[in-house]
C-alpha positions in Angstrom: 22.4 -13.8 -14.1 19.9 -16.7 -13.8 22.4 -19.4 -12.5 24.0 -17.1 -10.0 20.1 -16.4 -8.5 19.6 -19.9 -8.5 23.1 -20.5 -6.7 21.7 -18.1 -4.0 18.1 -19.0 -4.0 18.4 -20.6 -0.1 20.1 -16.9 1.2 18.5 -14.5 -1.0 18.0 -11.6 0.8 22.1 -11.9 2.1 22.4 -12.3 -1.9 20.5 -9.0 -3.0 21.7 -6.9 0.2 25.3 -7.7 -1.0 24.3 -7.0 -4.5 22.9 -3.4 -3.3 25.5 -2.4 -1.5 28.6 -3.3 -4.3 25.9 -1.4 -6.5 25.3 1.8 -4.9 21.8 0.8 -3.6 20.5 -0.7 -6.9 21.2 -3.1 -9.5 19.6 -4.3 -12.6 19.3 -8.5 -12.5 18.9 -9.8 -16.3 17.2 -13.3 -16.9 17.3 -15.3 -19.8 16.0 -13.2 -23.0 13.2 -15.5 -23.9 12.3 -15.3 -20.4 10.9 -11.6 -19.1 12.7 -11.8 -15.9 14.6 -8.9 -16.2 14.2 -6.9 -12.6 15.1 -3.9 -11.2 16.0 -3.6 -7.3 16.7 -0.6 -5.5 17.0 0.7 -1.6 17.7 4.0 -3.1 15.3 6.6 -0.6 14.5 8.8 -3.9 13.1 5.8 -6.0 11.2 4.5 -2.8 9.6 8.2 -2.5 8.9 8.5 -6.2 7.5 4.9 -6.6 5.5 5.0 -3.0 4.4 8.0 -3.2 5.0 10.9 -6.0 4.0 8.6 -9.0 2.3 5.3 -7.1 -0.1 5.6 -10.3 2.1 4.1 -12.5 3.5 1.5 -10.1 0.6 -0.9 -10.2 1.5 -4.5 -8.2 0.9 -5.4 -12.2 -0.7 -8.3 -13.9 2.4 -10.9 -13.4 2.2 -10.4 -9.6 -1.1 -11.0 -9.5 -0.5 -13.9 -11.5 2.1 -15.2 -9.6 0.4 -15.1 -6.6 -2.7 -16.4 -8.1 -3.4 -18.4 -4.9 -3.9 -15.5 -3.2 -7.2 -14.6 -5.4 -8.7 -11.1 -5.4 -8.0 -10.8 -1.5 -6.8 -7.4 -0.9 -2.5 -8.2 -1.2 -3.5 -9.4 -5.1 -5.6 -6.5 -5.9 -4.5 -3.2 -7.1 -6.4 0.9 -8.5 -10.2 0.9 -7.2 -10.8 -3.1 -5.7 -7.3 -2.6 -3.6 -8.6 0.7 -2.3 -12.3 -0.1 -1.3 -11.0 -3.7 0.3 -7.9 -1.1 2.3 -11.0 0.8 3.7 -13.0 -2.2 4.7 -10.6 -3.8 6.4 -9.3 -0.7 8.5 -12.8 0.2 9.5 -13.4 -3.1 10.5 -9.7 -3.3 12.7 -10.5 0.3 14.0 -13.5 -0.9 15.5 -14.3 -1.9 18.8 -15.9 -4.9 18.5 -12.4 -6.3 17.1 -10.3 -4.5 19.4 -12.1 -6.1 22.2 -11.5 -9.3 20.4 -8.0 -8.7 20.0 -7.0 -8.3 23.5 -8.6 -10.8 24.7 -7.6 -13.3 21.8 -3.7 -12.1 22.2 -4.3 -12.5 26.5 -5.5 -15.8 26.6 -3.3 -17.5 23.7 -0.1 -16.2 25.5 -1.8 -17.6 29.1 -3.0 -20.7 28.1 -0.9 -21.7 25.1 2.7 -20.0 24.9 3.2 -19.6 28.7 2.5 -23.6 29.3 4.8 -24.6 26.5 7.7 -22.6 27.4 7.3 -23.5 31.4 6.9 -27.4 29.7 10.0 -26.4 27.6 12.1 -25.5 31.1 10.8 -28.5 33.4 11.6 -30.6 30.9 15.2 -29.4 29.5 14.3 -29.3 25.9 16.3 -27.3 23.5 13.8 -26.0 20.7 13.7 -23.8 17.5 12.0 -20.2 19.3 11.2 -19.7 15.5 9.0 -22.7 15.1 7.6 -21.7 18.5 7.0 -18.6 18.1 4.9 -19.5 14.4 3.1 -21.8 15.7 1.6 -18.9 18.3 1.1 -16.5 15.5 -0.3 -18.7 13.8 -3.3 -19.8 16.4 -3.7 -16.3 17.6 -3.9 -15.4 13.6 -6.7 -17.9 13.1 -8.4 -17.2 15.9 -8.6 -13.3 15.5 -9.3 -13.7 11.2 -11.3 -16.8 11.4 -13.0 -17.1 15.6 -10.8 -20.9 15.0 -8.1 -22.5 16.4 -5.9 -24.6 15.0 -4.4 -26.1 17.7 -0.4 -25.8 16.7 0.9 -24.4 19.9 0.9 -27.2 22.5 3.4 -28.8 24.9 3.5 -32.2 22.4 4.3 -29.7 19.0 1.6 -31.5 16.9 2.1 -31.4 13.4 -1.4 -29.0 11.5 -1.4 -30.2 7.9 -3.7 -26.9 7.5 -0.1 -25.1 8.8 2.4 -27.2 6.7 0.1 -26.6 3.3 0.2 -23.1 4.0 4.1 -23.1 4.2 4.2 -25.3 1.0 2.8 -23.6 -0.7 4.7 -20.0 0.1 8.1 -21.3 -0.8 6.5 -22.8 -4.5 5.2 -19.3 -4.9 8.7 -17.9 -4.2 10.1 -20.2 -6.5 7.8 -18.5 -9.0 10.1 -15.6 -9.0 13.6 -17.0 -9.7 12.6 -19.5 -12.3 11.1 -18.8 -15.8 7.3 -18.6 -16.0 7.9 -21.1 -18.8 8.9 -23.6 -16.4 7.1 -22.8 -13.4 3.5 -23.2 -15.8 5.0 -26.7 -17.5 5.4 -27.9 -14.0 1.9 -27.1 -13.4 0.7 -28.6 -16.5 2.7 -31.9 -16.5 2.0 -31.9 -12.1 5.5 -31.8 -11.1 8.0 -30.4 -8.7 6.9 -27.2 -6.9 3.6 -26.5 -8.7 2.4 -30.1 -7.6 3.4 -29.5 -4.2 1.1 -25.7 -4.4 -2.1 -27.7 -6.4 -1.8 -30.3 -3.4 -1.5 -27.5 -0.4 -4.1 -25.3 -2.3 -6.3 -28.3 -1.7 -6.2 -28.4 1.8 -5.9 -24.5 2.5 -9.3 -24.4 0.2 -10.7 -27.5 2.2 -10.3 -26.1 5.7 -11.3 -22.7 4.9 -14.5 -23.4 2.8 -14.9 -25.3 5.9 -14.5 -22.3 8.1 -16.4 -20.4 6.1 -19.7 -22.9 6.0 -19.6 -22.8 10.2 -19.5 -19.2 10.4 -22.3 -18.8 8.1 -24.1 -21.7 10.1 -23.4 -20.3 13.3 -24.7 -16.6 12.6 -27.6 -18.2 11.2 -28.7 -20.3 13.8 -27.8 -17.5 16.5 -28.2 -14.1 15.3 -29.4 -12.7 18.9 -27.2 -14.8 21.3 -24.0 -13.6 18.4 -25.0 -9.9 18.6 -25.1 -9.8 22.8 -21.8 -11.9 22.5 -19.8 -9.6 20.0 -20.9 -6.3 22.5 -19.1 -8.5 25.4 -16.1 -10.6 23.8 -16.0 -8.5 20.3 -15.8 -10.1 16.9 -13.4 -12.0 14.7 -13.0 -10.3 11.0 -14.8 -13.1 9.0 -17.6 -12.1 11.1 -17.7 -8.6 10.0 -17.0 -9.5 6.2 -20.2 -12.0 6.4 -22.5 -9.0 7.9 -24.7 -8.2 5.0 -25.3 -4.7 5.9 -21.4 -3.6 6.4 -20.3 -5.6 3.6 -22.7 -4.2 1.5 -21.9 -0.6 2.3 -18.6 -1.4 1.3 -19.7 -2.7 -2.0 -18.1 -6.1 -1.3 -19.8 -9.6 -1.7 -20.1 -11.1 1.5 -22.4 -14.1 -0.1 -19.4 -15.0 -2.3 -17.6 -17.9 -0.5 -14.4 -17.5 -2.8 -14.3 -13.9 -2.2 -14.7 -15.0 1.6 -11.6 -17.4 1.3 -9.5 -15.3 -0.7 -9.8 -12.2 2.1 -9.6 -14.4 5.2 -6.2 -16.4 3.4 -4.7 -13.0 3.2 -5.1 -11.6 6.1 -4.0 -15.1 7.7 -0.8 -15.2 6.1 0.0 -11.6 7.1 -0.4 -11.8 10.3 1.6 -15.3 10.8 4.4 -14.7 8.9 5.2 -11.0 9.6 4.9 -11.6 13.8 6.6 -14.9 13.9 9.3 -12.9 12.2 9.9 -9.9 14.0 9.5 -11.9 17.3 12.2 -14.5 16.2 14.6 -11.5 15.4 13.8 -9.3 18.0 14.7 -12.0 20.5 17.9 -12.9 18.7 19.4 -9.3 18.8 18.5 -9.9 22.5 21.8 -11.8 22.4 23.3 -8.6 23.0 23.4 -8.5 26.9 22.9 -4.3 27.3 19.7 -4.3 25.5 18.8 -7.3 27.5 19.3 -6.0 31.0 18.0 -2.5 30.0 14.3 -4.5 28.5 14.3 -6.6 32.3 14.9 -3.5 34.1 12.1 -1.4 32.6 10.1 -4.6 32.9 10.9 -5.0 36.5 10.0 -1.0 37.0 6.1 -2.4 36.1 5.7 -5.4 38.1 3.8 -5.1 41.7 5.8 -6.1 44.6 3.7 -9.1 45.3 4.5 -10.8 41.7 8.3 -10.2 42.1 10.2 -13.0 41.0 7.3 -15.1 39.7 5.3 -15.6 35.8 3.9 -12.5 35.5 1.5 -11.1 32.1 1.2 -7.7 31.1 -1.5 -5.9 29.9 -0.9 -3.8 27.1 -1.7 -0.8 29.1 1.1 -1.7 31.4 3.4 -1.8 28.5 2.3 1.8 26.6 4.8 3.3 28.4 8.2 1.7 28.3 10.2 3.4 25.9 13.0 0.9 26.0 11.2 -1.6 24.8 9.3 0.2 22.1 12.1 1.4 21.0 14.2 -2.2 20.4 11.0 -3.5 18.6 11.2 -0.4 16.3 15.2 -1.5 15.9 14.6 -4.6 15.0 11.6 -4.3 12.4 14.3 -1.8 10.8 17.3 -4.1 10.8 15.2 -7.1 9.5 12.2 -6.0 7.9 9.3 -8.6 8.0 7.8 -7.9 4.3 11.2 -7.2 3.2 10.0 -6.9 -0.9 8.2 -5.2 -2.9 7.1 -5.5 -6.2 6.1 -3.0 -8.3 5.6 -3.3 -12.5 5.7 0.2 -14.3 2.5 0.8 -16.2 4.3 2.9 -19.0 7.9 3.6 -19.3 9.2 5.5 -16.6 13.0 7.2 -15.0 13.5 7.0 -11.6 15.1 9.7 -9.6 19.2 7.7 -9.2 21.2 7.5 -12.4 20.8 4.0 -12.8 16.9 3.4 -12.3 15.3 3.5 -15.5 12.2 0.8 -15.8 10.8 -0.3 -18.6 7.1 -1.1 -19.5 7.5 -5.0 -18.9 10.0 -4.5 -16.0 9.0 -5.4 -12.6 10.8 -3.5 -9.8 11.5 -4.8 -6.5 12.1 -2.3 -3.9 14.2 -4.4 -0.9 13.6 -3.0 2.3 16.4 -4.5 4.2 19.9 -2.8 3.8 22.1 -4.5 6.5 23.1 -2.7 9.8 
């Protein structure tokens, strides 16, 4: 089935969703046999259950994700059993708290008011037709940086400036994807020899590593060389999450190594490319099913109900207070991540032999299993 995937590599998840639903909800894709890139996928609810959640012992991420996505390092997408579990419970603490709250809201409030408000009022002086995909990564992007890192990028502006921090990081995603649907024989001769996708990830991994090392060293700098001003700043403004991974005394309750720079750069990375690629997404989709003029007209509407009298008819920015409450709304986001899913993958490898609930899910020891989250409308 190899050349088929291939054929289908640019429209994959069209590909598999077809796939699933000729196959009643799962289907078994065989590589070559010298390969090990035999793969199970299912959408069926009873194997999502058992592998989730009845027997999630035995459903590791397993060794070849982790190396496959060996770029990633031990940050906490790449690590599974007792590391995965101690970095889950850092890392909500530390988004629970409300240092970081504060620091989100005001983050989010003043990269829509100063960054995404100007460019799409320069956007409609101007005339200019533009990809709201590209636009809308570009914001998720900044706002990501800033709320992981305390740094911003700079990619959302009127002039659409070209980050070669961005464009390594998007390099180097689609040579990791490639990983999947080519044989790891080829994908590690590429990297030995320094050709074709694996050059382009050793050359974006260069200047991911360079920037962040980067951000890392000025962080530590800064803390150093203002410990008091930085603790009466963080009770007023809050604090970005590299901060609280570099504070000795919560890192070390943790048990994690907040002296370790590569530890550092491998939890700040993740975090980035979750938060960039999964809201760019959902916002890009969410406004496309806003072609449909009934949800459109009911979202104004409920908007409209909000707005004071005195801002009628002019740019206007909600709080997120203001927006608790519209159900509409809430409700069309919720649509929309379940139509088009922004982590619509994932991958599971079976421990020890196992049988899943449907009739045709049976995974083997060396089997990964993809569970695809996105099954059409």
């Amino acid at each position: 089935m190899l050349p088929e995937l291939l054929l289908n590599v640019h429209r994959i998840h069209d590909w598999c969703t077809e796939y699933l639903a000729k196959n009643q909800r799962s289907f078994l894709l065989k590589g070559p046999w010298f390969a090990n890139m035999d793969m199970f996928f299912t959408v069926d609810p009873a194997n999502a259950h058992y592998i989730l959640r009845k027997n999630l012992s035995n459903f590791p991420k397993g060794p070849e994700f982790k190396e496959i996505f060996d770029p990633l390092g031990d940050g906490i997408f790449n690590s599974d059993s007792d590391s995965w579990k101690s970095q889950k419970k850092f890392a909500q603490a530390m988004m629970n708290h409300h240092s970081f709250y504060k620091f989100l809201l005001k983050t989010s409030q003043d990269k829509v008011e100063n960054g995404l408000i100007p460019v799409l009022k320069y956007v409609r002086e101007q005339g200019i037709t533009v990809d709201l995909q590209d636009v809308f990564q570009r914001f998720t992007f900044d706002s990501t940086c800033l709320l992981v890192t305390g740094y911003d990028p700079g990619c959302l502006s009127p002039d659409f400036p070209e980050v070669s921090f961005c464009r390594s990081l998007e390099e180097g995603e689609e040579a990791v994807f490639y990983r999947h649907v080519v044989p790891e024989s080829v994908w590690k001769l590429q990297g030995w020899l320094g050709i074709g996708q694996e050059r382009k990830l050793k050359k974006a991994r260069e200047i991911v590593d360079r920037v962040l090392f980067d951000y890392i060293q000025r962080k530590r700098t800064e803390m150093k060389k203002e410990n008091l001003q930085n603790l009466q700043k963080q009770e007023v403004e809050g604090v970005d999450l590299l901060t609280s991974y570099m504070d000795e005394n919560k890192a070390m309750a943790a048990n994690l190594k907040s002296e370790d720079d590569n530890f550092l750069r491998d939890s700040i990375l993740n975090f980035m490319l979750a938060g960039r690629d999964t809201r760019s997404s959902a916002l890009t989709w969410f406004f496309w099913l806003l072609s449909n003029p009934k949800a459109e007209t009911r979202i104004r509407e409920e908007l409209k109900s909000i707005i004071p009298g005195e801002n009628f008819g002019k740019w206007y920015q909600f709080d997120i207070q203001e927006l608790g409450n519209l159900v509409y709304l809430h409700g069309a986001f919720c649509e929309a991540l379940r139509l088009f899913p922004p982590v619509p993958f994932q991958h599971k490898s079976p421990l020890a032999p196992d049988v899943l609930p449907t009739a045709t899910g049976s995974s083997q020891r060396r089997r990964s299993c993809f569970l695809c989250m996105q099954w059409g409308e």
